[in-house]
GUVEX-653320 format. One record per residue (C-alpha): residue number from 1; residue in three letters; x, y, z. Coordinates in Angstrom, 1 decimal. Layout:
<tidos>
  num  residu    east   north      up
  NUM     ALA       X       Y       Z
...
</tidos>
This chain:
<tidos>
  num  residu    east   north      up
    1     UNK    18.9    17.0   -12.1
    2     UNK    18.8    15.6   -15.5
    3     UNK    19.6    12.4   -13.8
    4     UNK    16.5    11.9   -11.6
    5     UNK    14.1    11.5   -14.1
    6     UNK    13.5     9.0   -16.5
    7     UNK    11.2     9.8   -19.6
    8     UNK     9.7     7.2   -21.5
    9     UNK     7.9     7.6   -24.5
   10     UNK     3.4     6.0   -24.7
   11     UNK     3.0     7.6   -28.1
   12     UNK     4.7    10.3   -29.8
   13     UNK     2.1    13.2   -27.9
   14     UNK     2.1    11.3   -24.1
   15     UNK     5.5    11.3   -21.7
   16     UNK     5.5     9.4   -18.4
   17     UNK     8.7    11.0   -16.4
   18     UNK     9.0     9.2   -13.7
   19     UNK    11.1     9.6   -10.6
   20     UNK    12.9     5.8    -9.8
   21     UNK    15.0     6.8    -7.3
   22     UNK    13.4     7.1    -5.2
   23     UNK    11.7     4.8    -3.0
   24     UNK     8.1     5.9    -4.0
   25     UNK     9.2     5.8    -8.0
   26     UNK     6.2     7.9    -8.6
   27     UNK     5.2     8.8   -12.4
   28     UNK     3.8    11.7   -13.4
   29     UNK     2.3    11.9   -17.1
   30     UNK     2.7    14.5   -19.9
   31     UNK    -0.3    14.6   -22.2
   32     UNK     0.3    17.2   -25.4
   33     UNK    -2.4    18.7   -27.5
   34     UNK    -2.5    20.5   -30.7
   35     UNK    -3.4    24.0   -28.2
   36     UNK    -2.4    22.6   -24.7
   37     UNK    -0.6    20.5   -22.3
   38     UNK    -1.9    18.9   -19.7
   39     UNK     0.5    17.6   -16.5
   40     UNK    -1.1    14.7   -14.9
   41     UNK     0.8    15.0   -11.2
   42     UNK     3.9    16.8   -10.6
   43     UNK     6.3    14.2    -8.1
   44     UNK     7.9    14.8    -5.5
   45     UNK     9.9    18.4    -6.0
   46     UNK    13.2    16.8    -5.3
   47     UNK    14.4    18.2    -8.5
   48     UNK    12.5    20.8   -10.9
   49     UNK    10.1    18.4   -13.1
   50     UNK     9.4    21.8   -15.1
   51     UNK    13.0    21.7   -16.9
   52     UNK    11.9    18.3   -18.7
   53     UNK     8.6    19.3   -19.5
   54     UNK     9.8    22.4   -21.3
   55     UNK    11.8    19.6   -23.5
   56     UNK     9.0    17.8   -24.8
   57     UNK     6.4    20.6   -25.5
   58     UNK     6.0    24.1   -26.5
   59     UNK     1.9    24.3   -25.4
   60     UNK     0.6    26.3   -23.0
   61     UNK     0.5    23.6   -19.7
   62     UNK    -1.8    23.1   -16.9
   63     UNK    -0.7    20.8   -14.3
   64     UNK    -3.7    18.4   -12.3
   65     UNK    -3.1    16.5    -9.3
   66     UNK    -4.9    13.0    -8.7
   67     UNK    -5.1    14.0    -5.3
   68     UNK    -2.9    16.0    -2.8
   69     UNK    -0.1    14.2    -1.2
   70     UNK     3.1    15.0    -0.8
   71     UNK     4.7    12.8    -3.7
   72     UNK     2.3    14.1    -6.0
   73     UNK     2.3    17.9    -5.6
   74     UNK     6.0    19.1    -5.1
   75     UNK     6.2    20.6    -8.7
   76     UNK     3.0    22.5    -8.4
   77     UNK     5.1    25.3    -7.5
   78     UNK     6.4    25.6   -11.7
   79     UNK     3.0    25.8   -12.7
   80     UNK     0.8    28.9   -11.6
   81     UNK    -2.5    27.2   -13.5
   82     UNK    -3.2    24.0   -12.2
   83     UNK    -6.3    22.1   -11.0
   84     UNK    -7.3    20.2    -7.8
   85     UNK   -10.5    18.5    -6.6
   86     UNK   -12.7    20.7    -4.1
   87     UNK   -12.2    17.9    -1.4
   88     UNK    -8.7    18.8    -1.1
   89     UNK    -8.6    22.7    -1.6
   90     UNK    -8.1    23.2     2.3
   91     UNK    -4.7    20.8     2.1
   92     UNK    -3.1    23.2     0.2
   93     UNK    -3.5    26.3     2.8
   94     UNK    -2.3    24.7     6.2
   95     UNK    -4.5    21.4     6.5
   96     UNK    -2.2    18.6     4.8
   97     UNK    -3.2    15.8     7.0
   98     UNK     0.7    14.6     7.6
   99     UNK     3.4    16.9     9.2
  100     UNK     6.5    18.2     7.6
  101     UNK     9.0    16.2     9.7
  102     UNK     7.5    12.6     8.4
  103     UNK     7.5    13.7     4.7
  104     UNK    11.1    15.1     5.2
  105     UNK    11.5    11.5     6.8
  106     UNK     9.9     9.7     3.8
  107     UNK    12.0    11.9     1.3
  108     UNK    15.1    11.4     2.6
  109     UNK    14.5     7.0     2.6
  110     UNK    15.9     7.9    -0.8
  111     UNK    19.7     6.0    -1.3
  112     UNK    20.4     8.3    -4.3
  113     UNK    18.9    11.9    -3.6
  114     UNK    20.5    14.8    -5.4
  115     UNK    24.0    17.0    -4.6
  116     UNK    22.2    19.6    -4.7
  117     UNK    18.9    18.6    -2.7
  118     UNK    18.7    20.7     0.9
  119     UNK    16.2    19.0     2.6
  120     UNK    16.2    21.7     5.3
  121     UNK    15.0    24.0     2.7
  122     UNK    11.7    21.6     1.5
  123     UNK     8.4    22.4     2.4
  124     UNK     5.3    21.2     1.5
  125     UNK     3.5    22.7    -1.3
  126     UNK     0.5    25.2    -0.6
  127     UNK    -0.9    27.7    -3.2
  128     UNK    -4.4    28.4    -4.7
  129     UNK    -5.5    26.8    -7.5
  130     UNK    -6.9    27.9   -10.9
  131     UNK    -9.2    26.1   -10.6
  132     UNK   -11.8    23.3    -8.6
  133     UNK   -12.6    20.2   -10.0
  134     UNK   -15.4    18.2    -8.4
  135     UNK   -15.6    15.3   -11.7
  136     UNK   -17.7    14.6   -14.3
  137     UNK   -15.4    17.6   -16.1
  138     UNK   -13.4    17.4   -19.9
  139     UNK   -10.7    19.3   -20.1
  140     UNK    -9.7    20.0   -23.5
  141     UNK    -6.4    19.7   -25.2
  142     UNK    -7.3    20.9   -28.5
  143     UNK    -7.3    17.5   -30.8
  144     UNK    -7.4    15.4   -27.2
  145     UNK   -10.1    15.6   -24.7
  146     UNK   -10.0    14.2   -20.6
  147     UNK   -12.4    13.4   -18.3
  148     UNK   -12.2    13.7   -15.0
  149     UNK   -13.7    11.0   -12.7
  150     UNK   -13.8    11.9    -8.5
  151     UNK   -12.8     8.8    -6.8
  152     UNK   -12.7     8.8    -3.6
  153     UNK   -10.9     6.4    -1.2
  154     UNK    -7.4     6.5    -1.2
  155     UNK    -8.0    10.3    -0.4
  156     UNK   -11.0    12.4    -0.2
  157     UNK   -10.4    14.7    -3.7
  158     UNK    -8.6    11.2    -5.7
  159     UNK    -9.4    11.5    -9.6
  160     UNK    -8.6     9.7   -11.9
  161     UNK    -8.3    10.7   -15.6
  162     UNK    -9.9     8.8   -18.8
  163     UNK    -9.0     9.3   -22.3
  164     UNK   -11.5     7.4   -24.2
  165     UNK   -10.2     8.4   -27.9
  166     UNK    -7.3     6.4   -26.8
  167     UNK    -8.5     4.0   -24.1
  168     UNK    -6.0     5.6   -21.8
  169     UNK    -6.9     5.7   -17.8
  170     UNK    -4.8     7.4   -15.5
  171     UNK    -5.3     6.2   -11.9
  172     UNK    -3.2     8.3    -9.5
  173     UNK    -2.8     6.0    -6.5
  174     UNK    -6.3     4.0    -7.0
  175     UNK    -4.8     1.3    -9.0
  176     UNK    -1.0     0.3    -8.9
  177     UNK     0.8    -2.6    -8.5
  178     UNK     2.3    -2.8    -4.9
  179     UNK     0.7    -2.1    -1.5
  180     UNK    -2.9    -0.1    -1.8
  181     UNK    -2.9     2.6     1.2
  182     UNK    -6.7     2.6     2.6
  183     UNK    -5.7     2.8     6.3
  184     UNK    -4.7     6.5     7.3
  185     UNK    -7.6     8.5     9.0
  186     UNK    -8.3    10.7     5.6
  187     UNK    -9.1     7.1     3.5
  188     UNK   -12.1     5.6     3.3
  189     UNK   -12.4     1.8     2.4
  190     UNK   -15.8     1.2     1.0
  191     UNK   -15.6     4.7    -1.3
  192     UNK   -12.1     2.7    -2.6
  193     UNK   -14.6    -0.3    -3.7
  194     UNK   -17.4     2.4    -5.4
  195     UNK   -14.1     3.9    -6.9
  196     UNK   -12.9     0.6    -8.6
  197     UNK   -16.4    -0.2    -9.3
  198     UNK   -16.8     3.3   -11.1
  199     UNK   -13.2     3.0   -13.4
  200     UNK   -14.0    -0.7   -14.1
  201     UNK   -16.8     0.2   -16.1
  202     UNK   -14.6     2.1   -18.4
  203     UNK   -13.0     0.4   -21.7
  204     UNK    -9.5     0.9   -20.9
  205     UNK    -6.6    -0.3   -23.6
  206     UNK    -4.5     0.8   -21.4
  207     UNK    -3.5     1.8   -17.2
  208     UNK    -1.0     4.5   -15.9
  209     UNK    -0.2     4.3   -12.5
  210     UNK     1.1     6.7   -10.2
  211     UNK     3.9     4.4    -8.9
  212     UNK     5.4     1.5    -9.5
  213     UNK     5.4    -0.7   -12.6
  214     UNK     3.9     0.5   -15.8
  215     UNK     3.4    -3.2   -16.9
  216     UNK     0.2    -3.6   -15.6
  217     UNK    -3.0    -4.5   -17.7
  218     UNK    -6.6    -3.1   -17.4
  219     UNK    -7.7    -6.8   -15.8
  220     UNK    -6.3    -6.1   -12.6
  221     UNK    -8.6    -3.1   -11.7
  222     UNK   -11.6    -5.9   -11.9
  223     UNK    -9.5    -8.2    -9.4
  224     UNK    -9.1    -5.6    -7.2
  225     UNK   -12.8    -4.7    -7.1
  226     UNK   -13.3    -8.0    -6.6
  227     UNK   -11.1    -8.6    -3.5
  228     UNK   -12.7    -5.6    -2.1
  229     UNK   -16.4    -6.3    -2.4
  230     UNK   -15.1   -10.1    -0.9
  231     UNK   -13.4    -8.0     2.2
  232     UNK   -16.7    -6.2     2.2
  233     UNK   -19.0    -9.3     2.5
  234     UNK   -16.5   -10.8     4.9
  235     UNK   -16.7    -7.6     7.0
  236     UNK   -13.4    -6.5     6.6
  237     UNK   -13.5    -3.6     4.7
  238     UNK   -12.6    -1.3     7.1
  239     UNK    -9.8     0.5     9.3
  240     UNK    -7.3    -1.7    11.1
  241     UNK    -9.0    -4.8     8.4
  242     UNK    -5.0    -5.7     8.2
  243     UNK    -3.3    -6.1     5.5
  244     UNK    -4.1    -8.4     2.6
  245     UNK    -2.0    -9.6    -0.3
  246     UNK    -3.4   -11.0    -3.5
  247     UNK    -0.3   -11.7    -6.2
  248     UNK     1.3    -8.4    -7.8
  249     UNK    -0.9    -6.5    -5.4
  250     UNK    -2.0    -5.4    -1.6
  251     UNK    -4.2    -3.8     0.4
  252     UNK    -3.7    -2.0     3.9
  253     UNK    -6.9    -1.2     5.6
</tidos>
């Protein structure tokens, strides 16, 4: 287990663990406060993500999701408080819009997956949360405060999370470099372009992905915004648009 994650330090109260074995290499964020903890996204529940976080605080923690997928939620089972966005709530009590055999299939495209992993025995997290987020919230940390921004596009309940103290922005799967998912059914192209337009507004020093690199600068969430309202113009911002490759980045719509 304790070879799974990688931990890397932003600053000496915010942890990015990140999961790099696997294919997705998803990261999920640790943000400590002088009276809380806050768990931005919990991975993929191929090994127990709570074991780490107990190592780098002592607070009180709340886990949040940036949206509910599978690769995001599979440690929500550690944390009985946690937060989701009310356009997700029914995903986690029998309506998660992919079927169990297809995420098994995307966990186990893994070349390095645990001893001790039994994929038989993996399901696909479901629970009530503490509570429903629909944005415009702050959740405070004590000596650190978050906003919560709803955006919409990549799925229904996507947030993203602002720290403007620090000019951190947390972008789930909005903003990442690699291949942007706008096709499946529960996506929704244009709301992707209000989205970007929404979190480009915001002075960002710095941007935390959900996958992929973390050497990625606030700039690219203006080229991507960009691109879009081109597609947009073009009249391909839409399902079955095709795929579209700008540099570090792409789109599948």
């Amino acid at each position: 287990m304790n070879d799974w994650f990688t931990i890397e330090s932003i600053d000496q109260d915010t942890y990015v663990i990140s999961e790099y074995k696997h294919w997705e290499e998803t990261h999920c964020y640790l943000l400590n406060g002088t009276t809380q903890s806050l768990l931005i996204d919990t991975g993929l529940g191929i090994c127990n993500i709570s074991k780490i976080v107990a190592r780098l605080t002592n607070n009180p923690v709340t886990a949040i999701a940036t949206h509910i997928h599978w690769d995001h939620i599979g440690g929500l089972a550690y944390y009985p408080n946690f937060y989701v966005h009310e356009k997700e709530l029914s995903w986690l009590s029998g309506e998660f819009p992919l079927p169990l055999e297809l995420v098994k299939k995307n966990i186990t495209e893994c070349c390095a997956l645990p001893k001790d992993f039994d994929i038989h025995n993996y399901h696909i997290f479901q629970g009530k949360p503490t509570a429903v987020l629909h944005g415009g919230e702050e959740i405070s940390l004590g000596n650190r405060t978050i906003k919560v921004f709803h955006t919409p596009g990549h799925s229904p309940g996507h947030m993203c999370f602002w720290e403007k103290e620090k000019g951190y922005l947390f972008t789930g799967d909005l903003v990442y470099k690699g291949t942007l998912a706008a096709w499946f059914p529960s996506t929704d192209p244009e709301a992707y372009l209000n989205s970007l337009e929404t979190v480009s507004q915001l002075p960002a020093k710095q941007v935390f992905p959900a996958h992929h690199s973390l050497d990625i600068q606030p700039e690219i969430i203006i080229r991507m915004k960009d691109v879009l309202q081109q597609l947009k113009t073009e009249g391909k911002l839409h399902h079955g648009g095709g795929t579209f490759s700008f540099r570090e980045w792409s789109i599948k719509l």
